[in-house]
N, C-alpha and C positions, 0 to 999 in steps of 0.2 A: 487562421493562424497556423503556419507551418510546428512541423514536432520538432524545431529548431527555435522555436522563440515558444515552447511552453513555461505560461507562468509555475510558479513554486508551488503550488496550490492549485485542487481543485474540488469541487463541490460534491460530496456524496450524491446528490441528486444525476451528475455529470458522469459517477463511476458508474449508478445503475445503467446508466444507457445505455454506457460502454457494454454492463457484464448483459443486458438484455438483447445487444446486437450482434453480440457473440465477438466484438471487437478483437484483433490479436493485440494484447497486451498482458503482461504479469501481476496480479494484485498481490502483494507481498504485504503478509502481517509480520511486524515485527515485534510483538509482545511476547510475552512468556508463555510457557508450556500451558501450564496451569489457567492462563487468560483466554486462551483459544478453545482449552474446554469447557469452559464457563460461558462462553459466546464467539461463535464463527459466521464469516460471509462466507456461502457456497462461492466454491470454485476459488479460494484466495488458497498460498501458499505461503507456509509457516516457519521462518527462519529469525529467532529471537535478536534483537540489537547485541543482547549482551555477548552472543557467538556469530556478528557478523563478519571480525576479523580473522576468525577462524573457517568463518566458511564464506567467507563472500566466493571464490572461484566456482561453487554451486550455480551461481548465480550468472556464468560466463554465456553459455548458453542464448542466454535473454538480453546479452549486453547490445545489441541493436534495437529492440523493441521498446515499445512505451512501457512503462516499468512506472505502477501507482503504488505506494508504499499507506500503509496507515497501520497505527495503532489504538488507545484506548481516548485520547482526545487530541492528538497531535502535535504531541511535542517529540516525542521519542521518533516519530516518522520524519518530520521535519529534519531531525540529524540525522539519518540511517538515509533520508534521499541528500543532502549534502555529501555524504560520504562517499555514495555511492557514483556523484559528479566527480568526489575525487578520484575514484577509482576507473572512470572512463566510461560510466555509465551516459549518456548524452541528456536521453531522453523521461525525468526521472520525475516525479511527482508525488507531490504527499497533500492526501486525503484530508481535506479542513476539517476540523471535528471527531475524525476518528471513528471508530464504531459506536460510542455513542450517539452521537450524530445520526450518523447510517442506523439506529435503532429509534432513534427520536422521525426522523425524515423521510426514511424509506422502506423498512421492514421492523417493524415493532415486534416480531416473532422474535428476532436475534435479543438477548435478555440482556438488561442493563445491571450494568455494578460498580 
């Protein structure tokens, strides 16, 4: 599957492989302050939904690269990688499940809440 027909969705199990192979792409959390310090994926980057219109241009940088978004089960990523198709992003993906998931699936260290 070319990074032109990525589905909407992808599997925590899927992002580990990416972050284990050292994949280039951006893992963007889009939860709040407060949720990222309560529980983080090493190597993700932390920019809240509720200040994405404020900052998405942070975000220009990475606008060619695969770009997997997740929050706390997947709904908030869901919209914040729609947006971010509107804003010209191509290649955009949001993490099924969220970090709970990725705590249930793939690293039970990251704490659940």
């Amino acid at each position: 599957m070319s990074m032109d027909e990525l589905s909407p969705e992808i599997e925590v199990e899927s992002v580990a492989k990416l972050l284990a192979e050292k994949a280039d792409f951006l893992l963007l959390d889009v939860r709040e302050e407060f949720e990222f310090a309560t529980a983080a994926i090493n190597g993700s980057q932390l920019l809240p939904m509720s200040e994405l219109q404020d900052r998405v241009t942070e975000l220009d940088p990475h606008r060619e690269r695969h770009v997997v978004v997740h929050c706390h089960h997947g709904v908030r990523s869901m919209q914040v990688a729609q947006a971010l198709k509107q804003y010209g992003f191509s290649k955009v993906q949001s993490m099924a499940g969220g970090i709970e998931q990725w705590s249930l699936l793939v690293d039970s260290s990251v704490p659940r809440y």
